[in-house]
C-alpha positions as CSV (number, residue, x, y, z in Angstrom):
1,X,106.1,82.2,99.3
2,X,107.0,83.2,95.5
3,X,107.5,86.7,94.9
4,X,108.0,86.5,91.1
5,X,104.7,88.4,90.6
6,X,106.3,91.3,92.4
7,X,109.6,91.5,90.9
8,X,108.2,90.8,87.6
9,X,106.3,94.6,88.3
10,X,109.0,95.8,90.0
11,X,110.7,95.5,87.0
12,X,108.6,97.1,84.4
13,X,108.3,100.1,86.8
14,X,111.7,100.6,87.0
15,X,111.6,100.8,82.9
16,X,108.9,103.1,82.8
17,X,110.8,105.3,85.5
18,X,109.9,104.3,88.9
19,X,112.9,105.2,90.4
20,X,111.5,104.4,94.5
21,X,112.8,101.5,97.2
22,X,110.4,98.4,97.5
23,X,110.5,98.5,101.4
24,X,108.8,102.4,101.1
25,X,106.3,100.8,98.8
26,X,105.2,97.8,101.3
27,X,105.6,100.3,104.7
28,X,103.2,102.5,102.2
29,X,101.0,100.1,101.5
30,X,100.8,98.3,105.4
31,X,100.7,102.2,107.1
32,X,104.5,101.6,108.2
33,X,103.8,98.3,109.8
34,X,105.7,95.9,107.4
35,X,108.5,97.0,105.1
36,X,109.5,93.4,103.4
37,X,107.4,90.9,101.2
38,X,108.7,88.3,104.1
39,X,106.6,90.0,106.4
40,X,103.3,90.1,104.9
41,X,100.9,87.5,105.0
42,X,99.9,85.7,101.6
43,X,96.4,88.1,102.0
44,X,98.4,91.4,102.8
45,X,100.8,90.3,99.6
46,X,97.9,89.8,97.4
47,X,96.4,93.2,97.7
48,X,100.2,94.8,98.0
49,X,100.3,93.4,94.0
50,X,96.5,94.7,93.2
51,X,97.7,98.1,94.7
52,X,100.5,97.8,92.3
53,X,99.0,96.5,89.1
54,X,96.9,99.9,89.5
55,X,99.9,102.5,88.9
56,X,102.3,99.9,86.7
57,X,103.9,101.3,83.6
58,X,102.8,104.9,84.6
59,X,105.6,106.6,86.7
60,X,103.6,109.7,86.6
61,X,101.4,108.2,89.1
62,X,104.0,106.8,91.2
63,X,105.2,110.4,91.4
64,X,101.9,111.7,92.2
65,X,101.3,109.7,94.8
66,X,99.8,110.7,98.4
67,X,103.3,110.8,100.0
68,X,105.3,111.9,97.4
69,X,103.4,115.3,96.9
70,X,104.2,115.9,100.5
71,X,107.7,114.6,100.4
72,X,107.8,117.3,97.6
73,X,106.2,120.3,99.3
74,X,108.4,119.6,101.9
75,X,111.1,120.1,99.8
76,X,109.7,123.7,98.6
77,X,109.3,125.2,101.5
78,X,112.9,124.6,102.5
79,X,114.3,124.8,99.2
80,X,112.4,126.9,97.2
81,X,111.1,129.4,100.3
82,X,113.7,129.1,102.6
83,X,116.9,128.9,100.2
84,X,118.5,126.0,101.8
85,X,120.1,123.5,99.8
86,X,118.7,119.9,98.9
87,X,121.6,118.5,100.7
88,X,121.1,120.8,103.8
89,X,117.1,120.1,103.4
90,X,118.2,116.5,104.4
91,X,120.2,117.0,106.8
92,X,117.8,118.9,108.7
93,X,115.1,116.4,108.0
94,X,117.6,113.4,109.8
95,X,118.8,115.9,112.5
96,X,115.6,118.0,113.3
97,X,112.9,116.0,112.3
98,X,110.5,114.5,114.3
99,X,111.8,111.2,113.3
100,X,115.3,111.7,112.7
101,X,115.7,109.3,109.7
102,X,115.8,110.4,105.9
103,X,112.8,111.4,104.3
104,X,112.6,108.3,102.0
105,X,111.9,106.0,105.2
106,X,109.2,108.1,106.4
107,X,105.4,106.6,106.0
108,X,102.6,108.5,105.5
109,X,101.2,109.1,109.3
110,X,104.9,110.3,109.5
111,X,105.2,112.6,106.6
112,X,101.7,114.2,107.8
113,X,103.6,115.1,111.0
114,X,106.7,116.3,109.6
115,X,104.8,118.5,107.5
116,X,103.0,119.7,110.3
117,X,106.2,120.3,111.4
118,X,108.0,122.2,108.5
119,X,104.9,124.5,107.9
120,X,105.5,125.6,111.9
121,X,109.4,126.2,111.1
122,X,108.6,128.0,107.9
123,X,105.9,130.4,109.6
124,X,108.5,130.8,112.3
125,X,110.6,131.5,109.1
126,X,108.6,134.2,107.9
127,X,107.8,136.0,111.3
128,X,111.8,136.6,111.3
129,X,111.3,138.1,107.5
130,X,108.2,140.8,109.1
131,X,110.4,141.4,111.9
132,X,113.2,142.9,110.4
């Protein structure tokens, strides 16, 4: 199968400022069952280029996106909330998470746990705060 379709979009969302990693966007789009255009089936890379051709050449909505708005909520209640650092924000993610991998590979099913997650830890967080 061609994939000039896809890296002809690729392309122009990288120039409007997508700044994300094609395997994310295809485990996105197949609920973290596929991550490579080898993997999915000429029907499965049809609609992966419709779901694309909906957000091209606005990187706003690639930032606005389901997963990203909890990848960054994540981020500020560690960061923001809990003053850690962005570095040690990742660390925990890979070390503590439930997944233990960075939080660029996580899908959405997984990102709704880890938040699940994080919001326990930063309760647990603020209990510490009362106690004292």
């Amino acid at each position: 199968m061609q994939y000039k379709e896809y890296f002809a979009i690729e392309k122009r969302m990288k120039a409007a400022g997508w700044h994300g990693d094609r395997a994310e966007l295809i485990s996105d789009f197949t609920a973290g069952k596929k991550d490579s255009l080898k993997a999915l089936s000429n029907m499965e890379y049809r609609g992966f280029i419709a779901s694309l051709q909906t957000f091209e050449g606005n990187a706003n909505d690639w930032q606005n996106s389901p997963n990203n708005r909890m990848r960054r909520k994540l981020w500020y209640l560690f960061v923001r909330k809990m003053d850690y650092t962005t570095e040690q924000f990742n660390e925990w993610v890979v070390k503590y998470g439930k997944f233990h991998k960075p939080l660029k590979e996580h899908n959405a099913d997984e990102l709704t746990q880890l938040l699940t997650q994080v919001e326990l830890v930063y309760k647990s967080y603020i209990n510490q705060i009362n106690k004292k």
